[in-house]
C-alpha positions, 0 to 999 in steps of 0.5 A, a space after each residue: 857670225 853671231 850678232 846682237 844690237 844693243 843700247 849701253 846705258 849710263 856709267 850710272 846705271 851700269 854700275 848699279 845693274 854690275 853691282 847686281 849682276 856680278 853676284 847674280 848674272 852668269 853673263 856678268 863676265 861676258 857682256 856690260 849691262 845693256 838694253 837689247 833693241 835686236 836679240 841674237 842672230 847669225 849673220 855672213 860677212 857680206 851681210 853685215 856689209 848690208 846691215 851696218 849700212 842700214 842701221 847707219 840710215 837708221 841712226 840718222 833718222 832718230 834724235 838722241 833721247 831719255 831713258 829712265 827707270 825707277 823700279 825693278 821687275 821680273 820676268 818669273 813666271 816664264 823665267 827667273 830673270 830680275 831687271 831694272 825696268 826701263 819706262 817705254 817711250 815712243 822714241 825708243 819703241 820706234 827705234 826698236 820696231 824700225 831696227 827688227 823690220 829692217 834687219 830680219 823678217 823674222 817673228 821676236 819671240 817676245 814683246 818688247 820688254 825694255 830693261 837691262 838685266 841684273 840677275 838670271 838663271 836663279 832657282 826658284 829661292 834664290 830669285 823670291 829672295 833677290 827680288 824680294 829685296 831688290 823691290 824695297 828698293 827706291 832708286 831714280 835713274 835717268 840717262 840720254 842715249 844718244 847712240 846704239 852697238 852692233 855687237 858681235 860674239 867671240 868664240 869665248 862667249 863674251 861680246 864685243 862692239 863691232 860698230 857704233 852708231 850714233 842717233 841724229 847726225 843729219 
């Protein structure tokens, strides 16, 4: 089973990345706007036995926290991905290291970019144009995470949640 686990930001936030990426995101349809803390990966159903058993002690080690954006960006030119950038934090760096140690053993094959992606797989015009607009921009959003999803694909594509885990219950 393909999983991924991921962090849903506010209505607030969501809405403005949804208002984006309906026009410019082929995986509008497939996925709400989110924060990946763990990209794609295979995993047996005995495995997420495993898995959801540790990311349920992980969530109880951290205290819910702020996330806040305040400018787009862009990935070009490795790829002509437009996002809303969200400002590192340590809390949200550790959740992140803690989550990809314990979870696999394998190399990322990127930094650890926080952002939520409004647009992607643009032609080279089509994302000069989009983030030429997008960064005259001046926006504040803040909001708390206060939990993160495992999040499981179906054979459409689209992905659903399979477990909620929510920071600091201890």
């Amino acid at each position: 089973m393909k999983l991924g686990i991921v962090i849903f930001p506010s209505k607030k936030i969501q809405d403005f990345a949804n208002s984006y990426r309906k026009r410019y995101d082929p995986n509008y349809s497939l996925i709400p706007p989110h924060l990946t803390l763990k990209p794609a990966f295979e995993a047996s159903e005995e495995e997420i036995k495993h898995l959801t058993a540790t990311l349920d002690k992980i969530s109880n080690h951290y205290k819910p926290f702020q996330i806040k954006s305040t400018k787009i960006s862009s990935f070009k030119p490795v790829n002509n991905v437009i996002y809303l950038k969200i400002e590192t934090s340590e809390e949200l760096n550790e959740l992140h290291k803690v989550i990809n140690e314990k979870i696999s053993e394998e190399v990322l094959e990127y930094a650890f970019v926080p952002h939520i992606t409004v647009g992607q797989k643009l032609s080279n015009d089509e994302h000069s144009d989009v983030y030429g607009s997008l960064s005259l921009n001046q926006f504040n959003y803040e909001g708390t995470v206060d939990r993160f999803h495992l999040l499981y694909q179906l054979e459409n594509g689209s992905w659903t949640v399979y477990e909620t885990f929510r920071l600091g219950r201890d």
